[in-house]
Backbone as CSV, one residue per row, in Angstrom:
resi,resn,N_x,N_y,N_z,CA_x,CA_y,CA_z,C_x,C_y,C_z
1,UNK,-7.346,-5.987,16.380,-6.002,-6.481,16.139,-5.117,-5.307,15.797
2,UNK,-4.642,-5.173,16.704,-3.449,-3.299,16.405,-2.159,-4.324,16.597
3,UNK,-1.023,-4.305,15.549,-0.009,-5.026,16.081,0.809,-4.128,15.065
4,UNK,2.401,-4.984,15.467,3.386,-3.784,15.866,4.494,-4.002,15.309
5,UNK,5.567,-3.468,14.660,7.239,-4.219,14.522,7.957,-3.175,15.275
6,UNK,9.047,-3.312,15.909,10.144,-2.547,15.725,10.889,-2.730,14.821
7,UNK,11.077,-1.111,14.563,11.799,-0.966,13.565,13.305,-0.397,13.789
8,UNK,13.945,-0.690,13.330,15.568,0.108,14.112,16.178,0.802,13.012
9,UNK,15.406,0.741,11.937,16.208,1.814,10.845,15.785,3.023,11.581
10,UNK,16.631,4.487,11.189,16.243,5.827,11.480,15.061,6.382,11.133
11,UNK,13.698,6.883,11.555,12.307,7.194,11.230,12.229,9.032,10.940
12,UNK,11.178,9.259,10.669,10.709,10.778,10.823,11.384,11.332,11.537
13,UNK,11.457,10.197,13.161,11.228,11.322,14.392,12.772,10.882,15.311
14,UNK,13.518,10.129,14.304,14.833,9.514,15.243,14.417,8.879,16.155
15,UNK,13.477,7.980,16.265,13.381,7.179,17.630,13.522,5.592,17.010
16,UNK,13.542,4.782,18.111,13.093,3.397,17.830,11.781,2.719,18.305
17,UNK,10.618,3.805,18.285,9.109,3.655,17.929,9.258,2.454,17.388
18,UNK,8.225,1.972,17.470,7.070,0.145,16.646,7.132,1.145,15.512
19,UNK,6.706,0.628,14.506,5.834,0.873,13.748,4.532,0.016,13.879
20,UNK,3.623,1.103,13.733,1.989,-0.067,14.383,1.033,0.087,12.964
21,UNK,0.238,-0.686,13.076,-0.723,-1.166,12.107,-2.154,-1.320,12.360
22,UNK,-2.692,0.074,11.954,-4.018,0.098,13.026,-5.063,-0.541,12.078
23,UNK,-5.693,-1.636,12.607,-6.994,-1.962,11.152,-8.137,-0.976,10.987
24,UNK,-8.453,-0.327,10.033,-9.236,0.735,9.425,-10.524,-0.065,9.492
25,UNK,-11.280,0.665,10.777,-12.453,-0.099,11.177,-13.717,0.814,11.719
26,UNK,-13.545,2.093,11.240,-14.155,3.248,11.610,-14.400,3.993,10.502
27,UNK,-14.918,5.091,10.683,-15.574,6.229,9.762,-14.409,7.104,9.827
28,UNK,-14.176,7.672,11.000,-12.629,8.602,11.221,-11.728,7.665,10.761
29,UNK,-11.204,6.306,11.222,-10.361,5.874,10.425,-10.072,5.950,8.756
30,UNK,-11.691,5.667,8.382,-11.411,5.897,7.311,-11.094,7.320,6.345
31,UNK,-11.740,8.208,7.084,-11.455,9.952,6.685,-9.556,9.820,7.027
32,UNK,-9.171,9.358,7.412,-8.110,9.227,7.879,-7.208,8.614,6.804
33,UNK,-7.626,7.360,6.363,-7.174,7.003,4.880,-7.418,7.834,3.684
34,UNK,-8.314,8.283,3.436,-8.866,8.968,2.312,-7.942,10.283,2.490
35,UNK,-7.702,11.028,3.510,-6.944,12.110,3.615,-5.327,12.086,3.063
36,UNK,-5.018,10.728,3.642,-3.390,10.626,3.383,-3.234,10.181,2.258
37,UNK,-4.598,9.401,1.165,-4.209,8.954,-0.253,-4.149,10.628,-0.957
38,UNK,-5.203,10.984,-0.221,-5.006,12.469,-1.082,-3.815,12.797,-1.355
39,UNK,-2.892,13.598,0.225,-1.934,14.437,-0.041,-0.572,13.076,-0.453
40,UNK,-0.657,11.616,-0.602,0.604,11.244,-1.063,0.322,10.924,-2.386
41,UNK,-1.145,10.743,-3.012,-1.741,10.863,-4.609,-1.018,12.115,-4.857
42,UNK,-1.094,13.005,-4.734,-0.836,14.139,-5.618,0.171,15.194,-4.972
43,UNK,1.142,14.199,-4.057,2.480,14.665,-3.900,3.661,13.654,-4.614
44,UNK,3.247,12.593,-4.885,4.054,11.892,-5.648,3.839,11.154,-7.224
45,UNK,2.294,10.949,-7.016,1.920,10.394,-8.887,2.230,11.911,-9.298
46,UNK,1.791,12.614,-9.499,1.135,13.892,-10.572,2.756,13.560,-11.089
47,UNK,4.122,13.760,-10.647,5.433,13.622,-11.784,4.920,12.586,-12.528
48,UNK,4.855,11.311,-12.039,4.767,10.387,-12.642,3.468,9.935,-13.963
49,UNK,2.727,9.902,-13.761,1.337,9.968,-14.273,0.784,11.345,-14.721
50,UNK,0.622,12.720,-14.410,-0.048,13.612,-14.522,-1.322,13.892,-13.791
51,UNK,-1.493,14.969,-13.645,-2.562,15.393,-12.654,-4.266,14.898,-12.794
52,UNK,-4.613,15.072,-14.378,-5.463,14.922,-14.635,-5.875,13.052,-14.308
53,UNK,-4.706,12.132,-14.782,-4.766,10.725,-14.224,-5.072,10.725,-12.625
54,UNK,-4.066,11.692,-12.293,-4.153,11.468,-10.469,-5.630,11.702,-9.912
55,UNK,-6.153,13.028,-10.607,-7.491,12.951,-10.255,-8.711,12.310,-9.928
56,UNK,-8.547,11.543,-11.459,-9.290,10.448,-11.820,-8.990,9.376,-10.932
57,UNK,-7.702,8.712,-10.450,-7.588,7.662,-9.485,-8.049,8.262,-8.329
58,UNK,-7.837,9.074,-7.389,-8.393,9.542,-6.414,-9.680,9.885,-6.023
59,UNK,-10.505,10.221,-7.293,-11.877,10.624,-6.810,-12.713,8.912,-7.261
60,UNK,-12.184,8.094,-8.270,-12.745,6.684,-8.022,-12.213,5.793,-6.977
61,UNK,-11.134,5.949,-6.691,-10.505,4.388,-5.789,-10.259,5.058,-4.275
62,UNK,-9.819,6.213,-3.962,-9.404,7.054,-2.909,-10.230,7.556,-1.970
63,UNK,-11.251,7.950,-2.363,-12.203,8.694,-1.429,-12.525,7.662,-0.143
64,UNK,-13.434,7.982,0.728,-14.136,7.782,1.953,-14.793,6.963,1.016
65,UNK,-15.917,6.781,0.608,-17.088,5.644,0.080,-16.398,4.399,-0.888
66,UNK,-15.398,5.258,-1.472,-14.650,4.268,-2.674,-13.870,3.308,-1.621
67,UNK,-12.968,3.410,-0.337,-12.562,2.905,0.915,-13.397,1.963,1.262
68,UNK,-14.741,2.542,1.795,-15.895,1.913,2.529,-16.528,0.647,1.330
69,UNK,-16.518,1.050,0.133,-16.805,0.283,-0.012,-15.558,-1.048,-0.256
70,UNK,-14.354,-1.333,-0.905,-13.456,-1.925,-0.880,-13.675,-3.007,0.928
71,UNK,-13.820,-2.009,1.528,-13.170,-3.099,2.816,-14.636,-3.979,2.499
72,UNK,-15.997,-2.999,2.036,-17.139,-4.229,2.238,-16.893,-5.567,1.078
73,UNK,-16.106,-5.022,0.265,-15.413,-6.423,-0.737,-14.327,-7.702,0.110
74,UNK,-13.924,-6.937,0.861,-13.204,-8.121,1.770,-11.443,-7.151,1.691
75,UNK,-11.493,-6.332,1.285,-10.198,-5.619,1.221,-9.639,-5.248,3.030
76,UNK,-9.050,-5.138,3.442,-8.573,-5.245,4.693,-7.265,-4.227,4.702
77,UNK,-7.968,-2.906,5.391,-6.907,-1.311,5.360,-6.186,-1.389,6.693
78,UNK,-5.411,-0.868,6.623,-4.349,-0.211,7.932,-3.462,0.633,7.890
79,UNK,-3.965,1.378,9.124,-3.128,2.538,9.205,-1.681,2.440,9.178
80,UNK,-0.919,3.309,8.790,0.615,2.869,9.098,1.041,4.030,10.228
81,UNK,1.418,3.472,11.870,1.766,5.179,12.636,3.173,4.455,12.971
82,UNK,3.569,5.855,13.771,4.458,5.313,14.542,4.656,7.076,15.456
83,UNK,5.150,6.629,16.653,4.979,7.840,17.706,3.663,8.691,18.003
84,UNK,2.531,8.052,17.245,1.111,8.338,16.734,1.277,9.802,15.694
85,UNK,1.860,9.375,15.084,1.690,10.472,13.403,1.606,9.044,12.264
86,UNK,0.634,9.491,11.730,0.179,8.212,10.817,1.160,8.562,9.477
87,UNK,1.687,7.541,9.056,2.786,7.946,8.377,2.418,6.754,6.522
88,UNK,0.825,6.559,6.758,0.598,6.057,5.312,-0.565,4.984,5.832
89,UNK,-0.379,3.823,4.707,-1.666,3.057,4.909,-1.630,1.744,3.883
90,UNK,-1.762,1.048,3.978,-2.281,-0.228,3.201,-3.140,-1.405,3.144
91,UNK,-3.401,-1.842,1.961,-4.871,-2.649,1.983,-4.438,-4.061,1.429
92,UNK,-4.963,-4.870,1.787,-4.674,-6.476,1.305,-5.741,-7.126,1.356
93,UNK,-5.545,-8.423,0.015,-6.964,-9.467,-0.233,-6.475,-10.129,-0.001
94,UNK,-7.102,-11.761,0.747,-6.604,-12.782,0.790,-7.604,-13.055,-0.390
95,UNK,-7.044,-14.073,-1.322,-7.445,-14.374,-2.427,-7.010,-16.278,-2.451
96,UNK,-8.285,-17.084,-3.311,-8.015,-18.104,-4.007,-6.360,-18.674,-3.906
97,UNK,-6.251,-19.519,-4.254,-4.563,-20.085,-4.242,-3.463,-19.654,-3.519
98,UNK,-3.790,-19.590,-1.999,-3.095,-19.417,-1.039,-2.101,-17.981,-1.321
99,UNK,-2.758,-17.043,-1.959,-1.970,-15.852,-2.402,-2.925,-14.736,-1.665
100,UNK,-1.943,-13.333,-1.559,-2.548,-12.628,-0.801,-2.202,-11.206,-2.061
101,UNK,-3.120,-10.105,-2.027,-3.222,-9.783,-3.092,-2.669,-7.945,-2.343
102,UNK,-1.633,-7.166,-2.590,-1.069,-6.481,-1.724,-2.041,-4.899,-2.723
103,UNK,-2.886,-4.540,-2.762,-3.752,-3.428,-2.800,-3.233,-2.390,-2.646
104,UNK,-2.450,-1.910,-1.631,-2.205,-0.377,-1.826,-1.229,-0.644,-0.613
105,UNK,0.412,0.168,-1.166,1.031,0.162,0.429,1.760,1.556,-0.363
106,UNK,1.107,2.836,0.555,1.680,4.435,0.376,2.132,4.952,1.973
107,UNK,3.194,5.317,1.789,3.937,5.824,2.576,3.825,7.223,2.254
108,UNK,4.124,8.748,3.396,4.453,9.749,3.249,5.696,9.869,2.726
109,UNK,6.136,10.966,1.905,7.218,11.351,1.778,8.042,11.257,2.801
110,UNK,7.595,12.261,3.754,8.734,12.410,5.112,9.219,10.582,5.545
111,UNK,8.098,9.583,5.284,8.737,8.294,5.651,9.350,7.570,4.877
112,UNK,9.242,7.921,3.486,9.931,6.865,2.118,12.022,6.967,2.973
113,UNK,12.326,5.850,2.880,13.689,5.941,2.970,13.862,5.676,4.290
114,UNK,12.796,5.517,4.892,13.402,5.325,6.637,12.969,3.836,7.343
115,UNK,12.692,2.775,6.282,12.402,1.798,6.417,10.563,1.475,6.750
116,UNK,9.804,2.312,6.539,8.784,2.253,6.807,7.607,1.110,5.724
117,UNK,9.089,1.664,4.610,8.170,0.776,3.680,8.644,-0.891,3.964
118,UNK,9.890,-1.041,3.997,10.272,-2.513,4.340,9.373,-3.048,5.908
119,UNK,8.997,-2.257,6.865,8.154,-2.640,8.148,6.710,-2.947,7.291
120,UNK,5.986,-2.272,6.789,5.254,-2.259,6.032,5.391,-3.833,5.637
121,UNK,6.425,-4.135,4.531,6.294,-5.192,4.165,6.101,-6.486,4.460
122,UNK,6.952,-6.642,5.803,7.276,-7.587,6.657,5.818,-8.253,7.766
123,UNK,5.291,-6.616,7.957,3.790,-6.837,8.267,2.783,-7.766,7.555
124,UNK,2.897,-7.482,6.699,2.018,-8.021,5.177,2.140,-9.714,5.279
125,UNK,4.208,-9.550,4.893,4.220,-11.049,5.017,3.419,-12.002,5.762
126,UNK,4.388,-11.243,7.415,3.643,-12.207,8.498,2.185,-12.471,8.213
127,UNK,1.082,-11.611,7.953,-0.178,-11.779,7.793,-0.235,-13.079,7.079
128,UNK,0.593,-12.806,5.657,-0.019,-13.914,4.609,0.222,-15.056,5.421
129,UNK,1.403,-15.753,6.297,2.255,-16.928,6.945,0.998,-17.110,7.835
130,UNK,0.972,-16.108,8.368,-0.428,-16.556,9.754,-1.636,-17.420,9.071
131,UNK,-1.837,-16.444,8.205,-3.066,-17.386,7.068,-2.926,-18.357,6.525
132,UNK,-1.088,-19.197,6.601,-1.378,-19.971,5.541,-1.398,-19.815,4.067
133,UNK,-0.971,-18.909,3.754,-0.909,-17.996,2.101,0.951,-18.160,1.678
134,UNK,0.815,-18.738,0.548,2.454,-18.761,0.059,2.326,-17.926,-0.999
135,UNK,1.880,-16.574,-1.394,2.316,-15.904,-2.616,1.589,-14.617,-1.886
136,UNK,2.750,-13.778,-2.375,2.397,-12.234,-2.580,2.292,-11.189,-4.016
137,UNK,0.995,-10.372,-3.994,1.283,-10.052,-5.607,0.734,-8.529,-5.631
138,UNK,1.328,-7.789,-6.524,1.076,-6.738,-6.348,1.123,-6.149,-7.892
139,UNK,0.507,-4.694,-8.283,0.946,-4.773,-9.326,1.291,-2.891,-8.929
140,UNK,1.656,-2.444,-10.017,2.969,-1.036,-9.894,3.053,-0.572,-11.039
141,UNK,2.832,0.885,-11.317,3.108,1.245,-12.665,4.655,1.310,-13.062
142,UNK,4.635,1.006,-13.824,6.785,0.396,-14.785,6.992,2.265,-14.680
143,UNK,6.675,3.244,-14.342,7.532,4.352,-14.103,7.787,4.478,-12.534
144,UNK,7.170,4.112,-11.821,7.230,4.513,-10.467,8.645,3.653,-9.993
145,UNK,9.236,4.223,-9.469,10.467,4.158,-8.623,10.469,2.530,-7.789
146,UNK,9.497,2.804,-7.188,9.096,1.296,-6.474,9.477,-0.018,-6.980
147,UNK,9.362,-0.168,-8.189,9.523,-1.412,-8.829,10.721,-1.801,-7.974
148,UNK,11.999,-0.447,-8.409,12.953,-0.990,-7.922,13.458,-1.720,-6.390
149,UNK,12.682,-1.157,-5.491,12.056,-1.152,-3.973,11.492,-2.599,-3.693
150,UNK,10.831,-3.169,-4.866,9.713,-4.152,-4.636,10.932,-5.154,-4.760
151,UNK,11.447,-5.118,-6.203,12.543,-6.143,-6.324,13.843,-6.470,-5.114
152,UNK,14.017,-5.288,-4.821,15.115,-5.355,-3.583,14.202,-6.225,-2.528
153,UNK,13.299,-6.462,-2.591,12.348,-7.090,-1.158,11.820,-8.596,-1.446
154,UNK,12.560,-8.729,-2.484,13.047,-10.447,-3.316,11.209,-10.323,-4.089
155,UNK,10.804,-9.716,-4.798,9.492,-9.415,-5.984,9.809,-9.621,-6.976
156,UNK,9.628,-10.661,-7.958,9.872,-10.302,-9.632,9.067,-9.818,-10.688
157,UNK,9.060,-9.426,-11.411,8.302,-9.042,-12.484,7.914,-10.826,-13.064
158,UNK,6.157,-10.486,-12.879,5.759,-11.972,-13.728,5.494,-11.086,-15.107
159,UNK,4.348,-10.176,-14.818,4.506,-9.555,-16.216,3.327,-8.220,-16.426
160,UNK,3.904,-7.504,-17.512,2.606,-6.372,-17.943,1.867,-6.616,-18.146
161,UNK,1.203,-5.357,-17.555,-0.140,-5.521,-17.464,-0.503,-4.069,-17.886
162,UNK,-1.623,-3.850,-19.294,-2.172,-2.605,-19.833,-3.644,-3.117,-19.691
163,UNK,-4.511,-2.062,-18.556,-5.422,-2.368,-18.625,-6.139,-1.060,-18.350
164,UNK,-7.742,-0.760,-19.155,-8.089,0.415,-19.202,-8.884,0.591,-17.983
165,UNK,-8.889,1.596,-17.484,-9.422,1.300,-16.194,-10.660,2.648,-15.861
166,UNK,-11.003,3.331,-17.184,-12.432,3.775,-17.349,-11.881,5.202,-17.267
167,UNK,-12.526,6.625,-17.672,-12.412,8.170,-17.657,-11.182,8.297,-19.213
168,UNK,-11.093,7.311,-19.892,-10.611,7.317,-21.159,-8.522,7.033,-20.822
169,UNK,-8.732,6.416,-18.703,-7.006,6.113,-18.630,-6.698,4.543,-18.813
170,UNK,-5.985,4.811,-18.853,-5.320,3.101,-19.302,-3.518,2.808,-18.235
171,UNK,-3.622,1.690,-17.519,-3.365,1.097,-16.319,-2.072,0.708,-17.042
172,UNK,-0.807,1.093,-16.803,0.491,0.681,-17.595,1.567,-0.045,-16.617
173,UNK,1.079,-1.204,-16.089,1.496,-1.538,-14.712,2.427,-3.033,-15.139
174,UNK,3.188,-3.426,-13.913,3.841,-4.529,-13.794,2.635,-5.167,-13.042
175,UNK,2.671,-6.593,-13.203,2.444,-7.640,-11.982,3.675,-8.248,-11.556
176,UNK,3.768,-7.772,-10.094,4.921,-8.417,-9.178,4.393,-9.334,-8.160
177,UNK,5.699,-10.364,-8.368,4.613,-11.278,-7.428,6.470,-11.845,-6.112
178,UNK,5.558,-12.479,-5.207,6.559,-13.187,-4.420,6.543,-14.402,-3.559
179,UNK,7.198,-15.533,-3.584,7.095,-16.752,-3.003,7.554,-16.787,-1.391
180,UNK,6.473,-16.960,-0.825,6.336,-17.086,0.843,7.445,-18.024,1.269
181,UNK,7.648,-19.043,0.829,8.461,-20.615,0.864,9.897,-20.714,1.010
């Protein structure tokens, strides 16, 4: 299942490229994910969080095996390209109570601002609608910029969430959620 939006905001590359959505179903695919959490982990948390946190998320949740294993949980990755330069990646659960559980959506720098993340989103949706799923939920640390991003994309804050999440860090996040309906 490789599927596609056009997108007509301005991209990387000035074109009106799809943006495509490759499902992470390989070993290279997945070296492929693990590579781009790297360089957008610790081109954009380390302001936010610090290096030593970034570390710690990346070498537990980020890697190739930490990946491999997630999708064997039922987590479901995809590439994000467009003109074939992979421009990020995201993972989703379908979960209990017709809700779909939004895991990881990282964009490159070079793509933040060019609508990649709203294609991104819209992807997601459709998924949950195809399934039958009326809720989207995600959660976001309360410094990261995004919040504001999430809310513009009709997301509210249900609520904080501090949870320790092992190497002595502790998880200082929103739960955002959103109604399909």
């Amino acid at each position: 299942m490789r599927a596609s939006l056009k997108d007509n905001s301005t991209d990387v590359h000035n074109s009106s490229a799809p943006t495509e959505f490759v499902p992470v179903s390989s070993p290279a695919h997945i070296a492929v994910v693990a590579r781009l959490a790297r360089d957008i982990w610790y081109e954009h948390y380390v302001p936010l969080i610090g290096r030593p946190r970034v570390d710690y998320m990346v070498s537990r949740f980020q890697t190739a095996p930490a990946i491999e294993a997630q999708i064997g949980d039922g987590y479901e990755y995809f590439l994000v390209a467009r003109d074939g330069r992979h421009l990020g990646y995201l993972a989703v659960q379908e979960q209990h109570a017709e809700r779909m559980f939004i895991s990881k959506l990282y964009v490159t720098k070079e793509a933040r601002g060019t609508g990649t993340g709203r294609a991104c989103m819209e992807f997601i949706e459709q998924t949950a609608r195809s399934r039958g799923l009326s809720r989207l939920w995600l959660t976001v640390s309360k410094r990261n910029p995004a919040v504001q991003a999430y809310e513009r994309l009709g997301f509210r804050i249900a609520e904080p969430i501090v949870m320790d999440i092992g190497g002595g860090f502790v998880m200082d996040d929103f739960r955002m959620e959103r109604d399909l309906n």
